[in-house]
N, C-alpha and C positions, 0 to 999 in steps of 0.2 A: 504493500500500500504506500500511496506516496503522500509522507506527511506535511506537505507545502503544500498541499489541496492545489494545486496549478490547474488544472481542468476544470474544477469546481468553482473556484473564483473567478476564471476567465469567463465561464457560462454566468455566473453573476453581474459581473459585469456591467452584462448587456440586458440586466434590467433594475439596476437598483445603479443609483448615484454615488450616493453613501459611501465611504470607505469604512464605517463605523459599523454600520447595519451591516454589510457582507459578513465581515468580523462576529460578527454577533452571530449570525446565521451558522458559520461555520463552527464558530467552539459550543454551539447548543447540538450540531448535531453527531460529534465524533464526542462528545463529552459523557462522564458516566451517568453523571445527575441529568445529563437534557433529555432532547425530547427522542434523539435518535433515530429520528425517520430513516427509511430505507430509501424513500425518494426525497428528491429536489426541489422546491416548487421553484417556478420561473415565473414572472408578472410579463405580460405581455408589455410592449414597448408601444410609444403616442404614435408612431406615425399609422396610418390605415394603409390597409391596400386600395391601389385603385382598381378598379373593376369595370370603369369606363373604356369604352372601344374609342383610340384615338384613330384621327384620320391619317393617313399617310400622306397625304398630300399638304394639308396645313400643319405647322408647327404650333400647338395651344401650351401658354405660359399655365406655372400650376399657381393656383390662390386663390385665396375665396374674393378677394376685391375685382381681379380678372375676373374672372367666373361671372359675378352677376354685373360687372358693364357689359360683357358681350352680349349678355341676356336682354341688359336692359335694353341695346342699341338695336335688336331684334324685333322686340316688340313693340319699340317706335317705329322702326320702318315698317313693320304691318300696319301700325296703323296710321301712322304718313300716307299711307298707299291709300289706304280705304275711305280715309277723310279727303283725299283729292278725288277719289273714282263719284265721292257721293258729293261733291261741291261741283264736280264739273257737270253731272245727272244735272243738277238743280241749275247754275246756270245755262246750260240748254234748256231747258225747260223755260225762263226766263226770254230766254233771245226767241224761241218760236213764240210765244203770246204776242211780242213786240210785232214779230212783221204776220202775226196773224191781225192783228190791231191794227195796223198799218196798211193793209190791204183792205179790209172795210174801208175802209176812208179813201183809201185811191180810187174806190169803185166808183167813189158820186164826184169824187175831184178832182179824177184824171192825173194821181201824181207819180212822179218818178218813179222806179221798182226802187225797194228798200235796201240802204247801204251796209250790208249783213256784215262787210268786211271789216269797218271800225268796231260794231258789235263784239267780234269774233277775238278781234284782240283786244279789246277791253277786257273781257274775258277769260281771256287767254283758254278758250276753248283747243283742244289738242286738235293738229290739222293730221292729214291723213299723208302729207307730204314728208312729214317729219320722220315716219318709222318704216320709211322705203327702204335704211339701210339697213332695220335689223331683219327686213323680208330677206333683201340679198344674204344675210347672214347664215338667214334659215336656209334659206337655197344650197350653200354652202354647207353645211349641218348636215340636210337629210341627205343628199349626196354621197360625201363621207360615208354616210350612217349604213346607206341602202346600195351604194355602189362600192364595197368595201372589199371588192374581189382584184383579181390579178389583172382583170378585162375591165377599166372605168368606162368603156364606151358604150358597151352595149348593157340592157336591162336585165336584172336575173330574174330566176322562173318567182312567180307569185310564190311559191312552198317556201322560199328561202326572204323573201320582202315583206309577205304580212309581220309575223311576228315581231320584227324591226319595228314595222310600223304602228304596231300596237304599244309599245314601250317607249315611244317616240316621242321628245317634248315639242309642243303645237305653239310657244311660243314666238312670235313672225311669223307665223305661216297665214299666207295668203287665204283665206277659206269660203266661201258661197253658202247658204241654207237653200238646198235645193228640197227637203220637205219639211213638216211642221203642223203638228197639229195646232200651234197659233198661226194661222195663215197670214197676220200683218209681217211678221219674221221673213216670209220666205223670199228668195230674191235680197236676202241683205248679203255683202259681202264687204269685207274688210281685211284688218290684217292684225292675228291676236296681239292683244297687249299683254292679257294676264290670262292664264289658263287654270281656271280655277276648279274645285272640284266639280261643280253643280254647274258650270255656264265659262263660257267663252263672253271674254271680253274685249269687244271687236274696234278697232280704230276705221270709220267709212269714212272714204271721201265725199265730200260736199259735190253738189248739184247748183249749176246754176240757174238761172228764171230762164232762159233761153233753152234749158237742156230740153233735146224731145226724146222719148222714152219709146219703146216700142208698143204700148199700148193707146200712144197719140194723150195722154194725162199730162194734166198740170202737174210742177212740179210742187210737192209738197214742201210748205217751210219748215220739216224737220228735214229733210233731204238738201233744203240748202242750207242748214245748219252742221250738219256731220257729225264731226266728232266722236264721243263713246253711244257704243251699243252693246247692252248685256244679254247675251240669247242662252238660252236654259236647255242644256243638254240632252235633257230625259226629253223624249219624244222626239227628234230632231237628228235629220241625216247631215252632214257637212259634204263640201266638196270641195277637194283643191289639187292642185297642179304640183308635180315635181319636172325639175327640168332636167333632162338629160343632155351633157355636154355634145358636140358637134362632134364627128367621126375623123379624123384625120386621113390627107391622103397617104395610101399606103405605094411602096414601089412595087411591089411584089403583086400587090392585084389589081394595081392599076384603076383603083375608086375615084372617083371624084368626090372633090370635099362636101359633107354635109351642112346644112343649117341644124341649131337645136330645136329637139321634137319634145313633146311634153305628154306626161304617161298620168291621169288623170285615178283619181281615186277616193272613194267614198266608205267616209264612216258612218258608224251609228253613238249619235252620245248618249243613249242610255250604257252605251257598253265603254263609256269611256268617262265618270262618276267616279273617278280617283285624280289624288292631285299629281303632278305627274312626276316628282319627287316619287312615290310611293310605286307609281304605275312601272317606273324602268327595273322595275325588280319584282314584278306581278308577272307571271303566267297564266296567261290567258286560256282557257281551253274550251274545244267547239264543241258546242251544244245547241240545240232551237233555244229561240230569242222569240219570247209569244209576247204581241201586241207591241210589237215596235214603235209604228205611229198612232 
């Protein structure tokens, strides 16, 4: 036996401060009068384990004051986001009474059409001009995403694209309501802002008093208004375009160069009721879909 207790104290150590207490600890248990325990006890040490899954890609500081700024900077920008989605609703709402009020009156006074444009930035209503480049982004994005083979020219079989496109974030993407069981919806198209669980959040272009429609209609003053539209997933097909890049001439078979062709594709948003953080890690699997619209 080794009477320096070397092993014993060093496992001490590592949970008592103390150089008094270890001492104590020790001559009560080899002593004839103590307590003589056969075991050791050991106090667990302050620090925890963590058992949080960190991201590989970001580097997170450890602290409790880190910790809840990041939190808190979160749950401001959600609700930054949502206080501007529901100020911009309302002044739309705003700018169409003006020039619906404004057209009564031009009717019996013959006056000018309505100058929607100083409206529009007083308001700072979001124009549809503005988020052209996060569409090309998406373009760029789902390309990558769906064209991710050894051949980016040509298209792969559907078996190999749905599933991509099921997981796929709808953020910028161009998209059309081609059905609906709200029939004012259909025919709206935009380009997403915010792809949320229950509804796409669409950026439309304005219309001007001049625009002719192909049902020969006036143009409506929400349509020369623009801005956001919020259309509600459940019940509702979308539709939107991927572009496939141009075909390069080749020497060997002697092609002539192509233009880009676009491969056209419809969802269902009742099957798409996740947010899409959530959805790129969802498995989808096929089954009947009863009562679609």
């Amino acid at each position: 036996m080794n009477r320096n207790n070397s092993l014993e104290k060093h496992l001490l150590t590592r949970c008592y401060s103390s150089e008094a207490r270890i001492q104590e600890l020790l001559s009560s248990r080899y002593s004839l009068t103590g307590e003589q325990k056969p075991t050791l006890v050991l106090l667990p040490t302050g620090s925890e384990t963590d058992t949080k899954v960190h991201s590989l890609l970001h580097t997170e500081q450890k602290g409790g004051a880190d910790d809840e700024l990041r939190h808190r900077r979160k749950v401001n920008t959600r609700t930054e986001l949502k206080v501007f989605i529901q100020t911009t609703l309302k002044n739309q709402k705003k700018v169409v009474k003006k020039i619906q009020a404004y057209n009564r009156e031009a009717k019996s006074r013959s006056k000018k059409p309505f100058p929607v444009e100083k409206l529009l930035h007083h308001y700072k209503i979001p124009m549809f001009e503005e988020f052209l480049l996060l569409n090309d982004l998406w373009q760029k994005y789902i390309q990558d995403l769906l064209l991710s083979g050894d051949n980016k020219k040509e298209f792969p079989p559907p078996s190999s694209v749905l599933p991509k496109l099921a997981s796929a974030d709808f953020n910028g993407c161009y998209m059309t309501v081609i059905h609906s069981r709200n029939e004012k919806v259909v025919g709206v198209e935009g380009i997403v802002v915010w792809d949320t669980q229950h509804a796409f959040i669409l950026c439309v272009p304005r219309k001007d008093a001049n625009y002719e429609t192909n049902s020969h209609e006036p143009v409506s003053p929400s349509q020369m208004v623009g801005g956001l539209r919020i259309i509600a997933k459940k019940h509702t097909i979308f539709a939107f375009d991927v572009i496939v890049p141009k075909k390069e001439k080749s020497d060997k078979l002697q092609d002539t160069e192509q233009g880009d062709y676009c491969v056209g594709f419809s969802i269902v948003g009742s099957r798409f009721e996740f947010r899409s953080v959530d959805r790129s890690g969802k498995k989808f699997k096929n089954h009947n879909v009863d009562n679609i619209l």
